[in-house]
C-alpha positions in Angstrom: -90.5 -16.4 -47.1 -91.4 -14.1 -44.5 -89.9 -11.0 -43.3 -89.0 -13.2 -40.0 -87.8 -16.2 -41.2 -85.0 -14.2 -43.2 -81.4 -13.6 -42.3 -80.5 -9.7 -41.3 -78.6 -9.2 -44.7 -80.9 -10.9 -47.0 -83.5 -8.4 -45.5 -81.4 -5.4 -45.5 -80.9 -6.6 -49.4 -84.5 -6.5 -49.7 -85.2 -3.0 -48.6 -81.9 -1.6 -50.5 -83.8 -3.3 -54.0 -87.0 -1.8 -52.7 -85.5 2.0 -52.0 -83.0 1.5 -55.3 -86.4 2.8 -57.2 -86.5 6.6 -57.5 -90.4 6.6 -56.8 -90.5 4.4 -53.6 -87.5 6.6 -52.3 -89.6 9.6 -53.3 -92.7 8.2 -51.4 -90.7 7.5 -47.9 -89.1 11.3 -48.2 -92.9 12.5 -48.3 -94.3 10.4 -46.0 -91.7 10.9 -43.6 -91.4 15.1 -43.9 -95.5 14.9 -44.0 -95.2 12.8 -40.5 -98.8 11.8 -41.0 -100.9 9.4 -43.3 -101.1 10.5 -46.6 -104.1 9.0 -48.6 -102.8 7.4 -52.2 -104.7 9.9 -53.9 -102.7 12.6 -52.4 -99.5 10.9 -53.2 -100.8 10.7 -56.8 -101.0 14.3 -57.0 -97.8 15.0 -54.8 -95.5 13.2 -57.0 -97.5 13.6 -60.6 -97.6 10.1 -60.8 -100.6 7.8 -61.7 -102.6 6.0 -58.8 -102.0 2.9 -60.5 -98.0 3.4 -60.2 -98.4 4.6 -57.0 -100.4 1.6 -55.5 -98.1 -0.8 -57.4 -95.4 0.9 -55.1 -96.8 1.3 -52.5 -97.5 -2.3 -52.2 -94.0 -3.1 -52.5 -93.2 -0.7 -49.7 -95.7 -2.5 -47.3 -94.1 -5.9 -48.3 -91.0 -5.0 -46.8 -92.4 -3.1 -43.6 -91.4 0.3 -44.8 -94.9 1.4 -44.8 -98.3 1.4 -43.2 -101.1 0.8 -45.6 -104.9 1.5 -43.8 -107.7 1.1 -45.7 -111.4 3.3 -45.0 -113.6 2.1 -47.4 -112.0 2.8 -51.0 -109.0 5.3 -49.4 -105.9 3.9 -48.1 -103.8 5.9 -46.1 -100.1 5.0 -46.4 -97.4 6.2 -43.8 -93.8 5.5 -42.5 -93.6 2.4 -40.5 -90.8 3.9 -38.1 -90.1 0.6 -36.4 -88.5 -0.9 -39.3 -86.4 1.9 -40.4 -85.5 2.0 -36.9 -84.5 -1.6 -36.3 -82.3 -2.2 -40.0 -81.3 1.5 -40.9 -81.3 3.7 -38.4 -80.6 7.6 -38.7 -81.6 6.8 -42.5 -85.0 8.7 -42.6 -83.1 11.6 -40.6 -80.5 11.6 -43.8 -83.7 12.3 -46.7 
């Protein structure tokens, strides 16, 4: 099922299972106080986790629309995606 074809609360469940994991919380924090695209690499280093962990994340972060995942040759480059935050939780990025 896509992101559209669900209800407002089953999606809002959704990104509330996705955030309830310490990394992926950790990840929006950075991306958002960095307010620029942050390559996985970086975040690797940033949050001394492994880039496997962190791709495995950050997968589930795009999934839900919480992020932006560009890909240049072998880098991708993750940031916030605003839009979403603004349209099901607003003021929450202001409150990391």
């Amino acid at each position: 099922m896509t992101i559209e074809e669900q209800s407002k609360d089953e999606i809002l469940s959704e990104i509330f299972k996705a955030l309830s994991e310490p990394n992926r919380l950790k990840m929006i924090r950075t991306l958002n106080e960095s307010d620029k695209e942050i390559t996985c690499g970086e975040m690797s280093e940033i949050l001394k986790l492994s880039l496997s962990t962190v791709s495995y994340h950050a997968k589930t972060l795009r999934e839900m629309g919480l992020t932006n995942t560009r890909k240049e040759a072998q880098t991708k480059y993750l940031s916030v995606n605003r839009q979403t935050f603004k349209k099901y939780l607003p003021g929450f990025l202001d409150s990391l």
